[in-house]
C-alpha positions in Angstrom: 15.2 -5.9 -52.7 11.8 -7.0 -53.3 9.3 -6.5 -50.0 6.1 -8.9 -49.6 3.0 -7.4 -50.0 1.1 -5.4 -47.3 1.6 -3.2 -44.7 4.3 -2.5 -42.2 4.5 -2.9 -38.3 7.0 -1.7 -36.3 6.4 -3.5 -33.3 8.2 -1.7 -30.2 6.5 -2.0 -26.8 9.1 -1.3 -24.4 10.3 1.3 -23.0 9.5 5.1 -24.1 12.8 6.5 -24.7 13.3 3.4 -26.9 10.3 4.1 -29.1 11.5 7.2 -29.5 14.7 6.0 -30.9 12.7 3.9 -33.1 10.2 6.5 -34.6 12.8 7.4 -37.5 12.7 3.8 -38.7 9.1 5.0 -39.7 10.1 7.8 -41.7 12.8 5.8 -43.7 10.1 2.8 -44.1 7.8 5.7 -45.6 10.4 7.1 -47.7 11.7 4.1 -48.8 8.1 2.4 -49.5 5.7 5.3 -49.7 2.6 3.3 -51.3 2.8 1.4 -47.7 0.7 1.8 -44.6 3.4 2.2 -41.8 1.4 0.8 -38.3 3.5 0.8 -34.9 2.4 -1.4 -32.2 3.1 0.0 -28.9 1.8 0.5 -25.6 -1.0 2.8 -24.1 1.7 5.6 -22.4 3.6 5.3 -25.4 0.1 6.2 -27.9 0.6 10.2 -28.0 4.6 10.5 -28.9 4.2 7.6 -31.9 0.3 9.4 -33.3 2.7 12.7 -33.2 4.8 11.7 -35.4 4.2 12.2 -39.3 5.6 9.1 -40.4 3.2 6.3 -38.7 -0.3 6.2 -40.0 -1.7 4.1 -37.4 -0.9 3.3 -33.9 -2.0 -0.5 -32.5 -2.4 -0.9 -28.8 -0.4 -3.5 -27.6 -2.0 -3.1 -23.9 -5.6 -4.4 -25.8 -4.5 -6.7 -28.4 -3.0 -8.9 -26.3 -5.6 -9.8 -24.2 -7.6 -10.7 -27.5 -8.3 -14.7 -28.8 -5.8 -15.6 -31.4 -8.6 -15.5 -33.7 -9.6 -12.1 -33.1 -5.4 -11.0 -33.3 -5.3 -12.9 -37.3 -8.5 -11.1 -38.4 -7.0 -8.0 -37.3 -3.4 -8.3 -38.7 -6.0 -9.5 -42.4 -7.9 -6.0 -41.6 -4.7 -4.3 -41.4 -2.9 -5.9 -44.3 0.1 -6.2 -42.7 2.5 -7.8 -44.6 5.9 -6.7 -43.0 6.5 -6.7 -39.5 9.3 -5.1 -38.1 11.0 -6.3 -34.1 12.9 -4.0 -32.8 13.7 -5.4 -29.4 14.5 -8.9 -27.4 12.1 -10.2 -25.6 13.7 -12.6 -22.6 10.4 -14.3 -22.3 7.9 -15.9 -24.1 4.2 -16.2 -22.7 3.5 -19.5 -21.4 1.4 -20.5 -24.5 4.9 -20.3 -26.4 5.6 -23.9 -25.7 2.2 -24.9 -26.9 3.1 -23.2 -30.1 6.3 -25.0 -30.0 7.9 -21.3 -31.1 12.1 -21.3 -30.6 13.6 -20.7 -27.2 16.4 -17.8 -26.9 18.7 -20.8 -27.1 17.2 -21.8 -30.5 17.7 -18.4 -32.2 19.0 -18.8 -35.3 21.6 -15.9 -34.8 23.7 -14.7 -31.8 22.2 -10.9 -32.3 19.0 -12.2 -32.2 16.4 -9.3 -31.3 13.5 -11.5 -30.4 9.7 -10.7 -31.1 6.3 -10.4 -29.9 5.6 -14.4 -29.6 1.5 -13.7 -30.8 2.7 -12.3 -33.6 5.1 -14.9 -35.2 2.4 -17.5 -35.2 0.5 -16.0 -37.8 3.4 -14.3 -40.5 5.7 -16.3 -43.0 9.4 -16.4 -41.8 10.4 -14.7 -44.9 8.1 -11.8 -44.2 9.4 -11.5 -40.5 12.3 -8.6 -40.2 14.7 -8.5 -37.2 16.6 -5.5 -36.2 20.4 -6.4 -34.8 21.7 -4.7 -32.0 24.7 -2.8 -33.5 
C-alpha cells in the first residue's frame, strides 16, 4: 500500500480509557512508517497519558484548536505536515457550521460501520488521504 505524503494524526478526543485503547495504533503507525511524524489530537485531561507514550511525537490540543478560525486550523495542519489522518471514533454530531460546509449527515455515510470524524478537520484533507477505523 502506498501512504500520501506527510504526517500522521490520530485524532481521538473522547473518552480516556478509549485513548488509551488507541495509543498502540501509534506504535504500529511508527513501526510500520518510521520516517513519519506520528501527532495525536486529543483533549487537555487526556495530554499526560498520550506525551507518555513513546510512540506519539506530538500531542495537539483539541480543547484550543477548536476554538481557532478555520484559517488559523489549515496553517497549522501545513505547519504540521499532516498528511494522514486517522478517526477513531463516531461523532453523533456535527457542529452547526457543518451544514454550511454542506459535510455528509450520519445518514449519508458512505458505509454502515462508519466511525465518523472531527467535522473541522475533513474540510481541509483529500478524501483519499482520510482513514476511518471500523468498529469490529
Amino acid at each position: 500500500m502506498s501512504w500520501p505524503e506527510g504526517n500522521i494524526m490520530i485524532c481521538r478526543t473522547d473518552a480516556i480509557g478509549d485513548v488509551v485503547l488507541t495509543l498502540p495504533l501509534s506504535g504500529y503507525l511508527k513501526k510500520s512508517m518510521p520516517d513519519k511524524k506520528v501527532f495525536f489530537l486529543g483533549r487537555t485531561y487526556t495530554k499526560p497519558i498520550i506525551e507518555s507514550c513513546k510512540n506519539v511525537d506530538e500531542f495537539l490540543n483539541w480543547d484550543e484548536i477548536q476554538h481557532k478560525e478555520e484559517k488559523e486550523i489549515i496553517s497549522l495542519w501545513g505547519k504540521w505536515n499532516i498528511g494522514i489522518v486517522l478517526f477513531v471514533f463516531r461523532i453523533k454530531t456535527y457542529p452547526d457550521w457543518q451544514k454550511k460546509q454542506k459535510l455528509p449527515t450520519e445518514s449519508e455515510q458512505p458505509t454502515d460501520g462508519f466511525i465518523g470524524c472531527i467535522a473541522i478537520t475533513c474540510l481541509f484533507f483529500p478524501e483519499e488521504n482520510l482513514i476511518y477505523m471500523k468498529r469490529s
